[in-house]
C-alpha positions as protocol buffer text, in pm:
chain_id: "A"
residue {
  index: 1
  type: UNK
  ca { x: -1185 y: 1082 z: -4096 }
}
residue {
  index: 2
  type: UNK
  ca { x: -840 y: 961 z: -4143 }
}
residue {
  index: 3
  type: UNK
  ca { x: -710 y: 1316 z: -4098 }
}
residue {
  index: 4
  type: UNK
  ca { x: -869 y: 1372 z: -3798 }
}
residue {
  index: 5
  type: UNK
  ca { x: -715 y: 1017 z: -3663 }
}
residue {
  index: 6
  type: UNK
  ca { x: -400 y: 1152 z: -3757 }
}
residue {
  index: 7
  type: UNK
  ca { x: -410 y: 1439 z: -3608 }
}
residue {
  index: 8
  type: UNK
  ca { x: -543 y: 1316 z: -3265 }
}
residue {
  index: 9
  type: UNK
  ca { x: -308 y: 1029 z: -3245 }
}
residue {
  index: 10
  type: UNK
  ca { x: 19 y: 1334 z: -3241 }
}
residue {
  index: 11
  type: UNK
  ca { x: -198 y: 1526 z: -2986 }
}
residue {
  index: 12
  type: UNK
  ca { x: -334 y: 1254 z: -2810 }
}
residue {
  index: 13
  type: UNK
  ca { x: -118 y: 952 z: -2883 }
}
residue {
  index: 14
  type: UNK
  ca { x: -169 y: 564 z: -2960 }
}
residue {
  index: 15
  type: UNK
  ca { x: -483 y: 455 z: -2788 }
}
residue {
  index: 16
  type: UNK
  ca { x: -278 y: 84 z: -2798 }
}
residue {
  index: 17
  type: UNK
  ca { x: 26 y: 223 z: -2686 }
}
residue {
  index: 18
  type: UNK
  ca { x: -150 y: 399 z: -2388 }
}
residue {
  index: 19
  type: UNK
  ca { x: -288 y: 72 z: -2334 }
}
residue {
  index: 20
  type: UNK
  ca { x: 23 y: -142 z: -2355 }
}
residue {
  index: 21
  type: UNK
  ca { x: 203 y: 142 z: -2123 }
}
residue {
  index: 22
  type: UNK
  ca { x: -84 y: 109 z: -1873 }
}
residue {
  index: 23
  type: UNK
  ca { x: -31 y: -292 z: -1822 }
}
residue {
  index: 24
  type: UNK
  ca { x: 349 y: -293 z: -1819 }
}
residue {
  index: 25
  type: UNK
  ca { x: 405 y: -283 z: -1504 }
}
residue {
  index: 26
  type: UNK
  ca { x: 170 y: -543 z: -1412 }
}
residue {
  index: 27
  type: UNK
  ca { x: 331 y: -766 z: -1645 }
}
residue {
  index: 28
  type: UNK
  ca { x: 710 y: -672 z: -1510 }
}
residue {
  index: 29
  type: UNK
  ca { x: 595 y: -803 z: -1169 }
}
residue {
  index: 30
  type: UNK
  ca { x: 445 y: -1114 z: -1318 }
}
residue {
  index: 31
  type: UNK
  ca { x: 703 y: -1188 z: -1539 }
}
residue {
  index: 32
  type: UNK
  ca { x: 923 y: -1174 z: -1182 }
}
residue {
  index: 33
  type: UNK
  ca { x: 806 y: -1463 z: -1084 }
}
residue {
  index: 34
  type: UNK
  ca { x: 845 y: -1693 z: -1376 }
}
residue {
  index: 35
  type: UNK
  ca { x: 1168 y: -1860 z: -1362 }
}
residue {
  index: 36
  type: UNK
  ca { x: 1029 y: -1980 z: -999 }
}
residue {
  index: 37
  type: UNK
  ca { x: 741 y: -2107 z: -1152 }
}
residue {
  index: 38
  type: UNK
  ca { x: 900 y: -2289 z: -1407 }
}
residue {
  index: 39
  type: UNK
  ca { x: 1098 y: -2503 z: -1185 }
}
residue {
  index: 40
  type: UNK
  ca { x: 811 y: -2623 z: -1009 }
}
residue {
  index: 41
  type: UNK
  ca { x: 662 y: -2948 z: -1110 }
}
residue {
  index: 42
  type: UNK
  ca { x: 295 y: -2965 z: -1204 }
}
residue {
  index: 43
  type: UNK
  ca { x: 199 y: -3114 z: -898 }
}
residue {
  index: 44
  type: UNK
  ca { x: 349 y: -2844 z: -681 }
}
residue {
  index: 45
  type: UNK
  ca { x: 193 y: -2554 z: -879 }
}
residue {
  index: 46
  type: UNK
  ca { x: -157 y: -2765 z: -840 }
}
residue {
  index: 47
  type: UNK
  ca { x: -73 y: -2717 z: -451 }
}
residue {
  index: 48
  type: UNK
  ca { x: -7 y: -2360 z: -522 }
}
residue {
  index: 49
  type: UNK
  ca { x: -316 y: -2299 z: -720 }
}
residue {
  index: 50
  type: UNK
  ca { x: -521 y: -2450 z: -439 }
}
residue {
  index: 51
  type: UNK
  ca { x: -310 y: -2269 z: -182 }
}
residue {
  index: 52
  type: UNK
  ca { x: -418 y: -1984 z: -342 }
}
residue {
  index: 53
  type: UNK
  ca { x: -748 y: -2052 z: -381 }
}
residue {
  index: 54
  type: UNK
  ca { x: -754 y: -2138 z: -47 }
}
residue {
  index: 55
  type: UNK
  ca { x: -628 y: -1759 z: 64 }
}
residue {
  index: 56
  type: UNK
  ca { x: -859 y: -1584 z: -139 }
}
residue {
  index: 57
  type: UNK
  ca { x: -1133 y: -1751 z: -49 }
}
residue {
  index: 58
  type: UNK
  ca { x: -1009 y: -1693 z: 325 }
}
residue {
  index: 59
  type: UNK
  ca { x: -997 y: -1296 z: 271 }
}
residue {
  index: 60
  type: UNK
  ca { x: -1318 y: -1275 z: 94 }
}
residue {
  index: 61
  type: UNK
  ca { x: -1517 y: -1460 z: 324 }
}
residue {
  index: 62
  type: UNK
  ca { x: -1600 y: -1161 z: 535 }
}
residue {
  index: 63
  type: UNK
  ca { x: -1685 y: -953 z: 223 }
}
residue {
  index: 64
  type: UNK
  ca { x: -1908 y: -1235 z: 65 }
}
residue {
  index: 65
  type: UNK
  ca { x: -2067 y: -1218 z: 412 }
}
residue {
  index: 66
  type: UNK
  ca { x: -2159 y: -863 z: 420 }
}
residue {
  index: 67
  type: UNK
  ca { x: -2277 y: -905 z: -8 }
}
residue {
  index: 68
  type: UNK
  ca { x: -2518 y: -1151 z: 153 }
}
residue {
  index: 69
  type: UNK
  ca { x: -2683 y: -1007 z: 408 }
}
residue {
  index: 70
  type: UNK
  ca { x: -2733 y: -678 z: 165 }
}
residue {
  index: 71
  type: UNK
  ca { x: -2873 y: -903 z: -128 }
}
residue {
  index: 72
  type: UNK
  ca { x: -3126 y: -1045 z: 144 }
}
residue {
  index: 73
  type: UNK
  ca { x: -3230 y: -716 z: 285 }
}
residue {
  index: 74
  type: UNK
  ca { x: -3252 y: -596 z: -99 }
}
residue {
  index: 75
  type: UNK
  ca { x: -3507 y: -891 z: -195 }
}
residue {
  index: 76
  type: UNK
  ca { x: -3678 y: -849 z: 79 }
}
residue {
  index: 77
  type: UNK
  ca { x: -3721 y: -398 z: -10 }
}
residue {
  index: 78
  type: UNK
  ca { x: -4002 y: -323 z: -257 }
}
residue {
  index: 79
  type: UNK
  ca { x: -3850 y: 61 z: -290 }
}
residue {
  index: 80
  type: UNK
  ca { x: -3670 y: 51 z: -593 }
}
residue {
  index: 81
  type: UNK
  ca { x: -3417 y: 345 z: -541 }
}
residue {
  index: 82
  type: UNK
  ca { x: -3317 y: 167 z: -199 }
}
residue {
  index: 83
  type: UNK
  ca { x: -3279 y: -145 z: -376 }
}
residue {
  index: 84
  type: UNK
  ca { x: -3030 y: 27 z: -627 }
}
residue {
  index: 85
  type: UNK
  ca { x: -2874 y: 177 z: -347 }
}
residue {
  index: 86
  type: UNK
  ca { x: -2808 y: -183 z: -171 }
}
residue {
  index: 87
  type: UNK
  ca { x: -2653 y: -299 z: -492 }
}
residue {
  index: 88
  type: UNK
  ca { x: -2444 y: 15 z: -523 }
}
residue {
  index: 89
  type: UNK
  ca { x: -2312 y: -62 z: -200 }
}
residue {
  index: 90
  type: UNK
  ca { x: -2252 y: -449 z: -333 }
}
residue {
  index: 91
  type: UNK
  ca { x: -2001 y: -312 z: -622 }
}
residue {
  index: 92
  type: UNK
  ca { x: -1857 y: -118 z: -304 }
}
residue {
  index: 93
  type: UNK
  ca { x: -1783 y: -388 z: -159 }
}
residue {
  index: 94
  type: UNK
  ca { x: -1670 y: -611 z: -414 }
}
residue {
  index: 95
  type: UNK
  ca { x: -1436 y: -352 z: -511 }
}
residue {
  index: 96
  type: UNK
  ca { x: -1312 y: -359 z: -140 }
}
residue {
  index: 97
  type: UNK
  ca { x: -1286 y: -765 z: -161 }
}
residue {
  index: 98
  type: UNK
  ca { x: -1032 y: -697 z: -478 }
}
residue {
  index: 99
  type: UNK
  ca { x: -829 y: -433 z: -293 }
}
residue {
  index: 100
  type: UNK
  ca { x: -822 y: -675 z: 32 }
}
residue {
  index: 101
  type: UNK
  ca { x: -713 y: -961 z: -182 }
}
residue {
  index: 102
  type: UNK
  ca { x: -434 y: -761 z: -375 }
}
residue {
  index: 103
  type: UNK
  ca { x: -287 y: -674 z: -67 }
}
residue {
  index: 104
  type: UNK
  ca { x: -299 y: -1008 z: 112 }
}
residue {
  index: 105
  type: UNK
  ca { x: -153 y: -1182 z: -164 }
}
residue {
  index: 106
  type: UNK
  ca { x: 122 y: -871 z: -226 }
}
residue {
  index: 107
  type: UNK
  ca { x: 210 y: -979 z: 159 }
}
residue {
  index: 108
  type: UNK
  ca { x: 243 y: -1298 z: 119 }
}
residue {
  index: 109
  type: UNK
  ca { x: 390 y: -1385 z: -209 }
}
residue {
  index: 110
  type: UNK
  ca { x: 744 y: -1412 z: -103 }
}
residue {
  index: 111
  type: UNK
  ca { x: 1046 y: -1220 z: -358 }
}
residue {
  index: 112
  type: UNK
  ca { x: 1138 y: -1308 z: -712 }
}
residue {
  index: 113
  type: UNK
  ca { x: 1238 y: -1664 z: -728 }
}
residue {
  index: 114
  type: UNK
  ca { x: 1171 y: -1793 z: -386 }
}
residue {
  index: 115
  type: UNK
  ca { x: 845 y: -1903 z: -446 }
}
């Protein structure tokens, strides 16, 4: 078994590595915004947590609106495969609510350091 490791990891490569490689970049652009964050005091990142908060919950409300009204209409359906279909359309949406987000926050959030 080990060989077989071996020789996937030179065809194949590092599952970790791939891993690590994946996520750098999302850490780069965090790590862009940490010498901002450091000189804020803890009761001005509380006001930027619930400022936050406060945006998300503000994009998402439409979303959550729409998962609502599809989780009553799927309660209310005794066909199963149109039930599964209602929650497939859910994840759609929820998916949709995490794209929305992303970008309203990527809009917002101002350069490195001038938060």
């Amino acid at each position: 078994m080990n060989f077989i490791n071996s020789v996937l990891k030179v065809f194949v490569g590092d599952k970790s590595k791939q891993d690590v490689k994946a996520i750098s970049p999302l850490v780069d652009k965090i790590k862009t915004f940490e010498a901002a964050l450091e000189a804020l005091s803890h009761d001005e990142l509380r006001a930027k947590t619930a400022e936050f908060k406060a945006i998300i919950a503000e994009t998402r409300k439409p979303f959550n609106e729409r998962k609502d009204k599809l989780r009553i209409e799927a309660e209310a359906i005794d066909d199963i495969d149109r039930r599964e279909d209602i929650y497939q359309e859910i994840d759609k949406i929820e998916d949709e609510s995490y794209a929305a987000v992303e970008d309203t926050l990527n809009t917002i959030l101002p350069k490195r350091s001038q938060l």
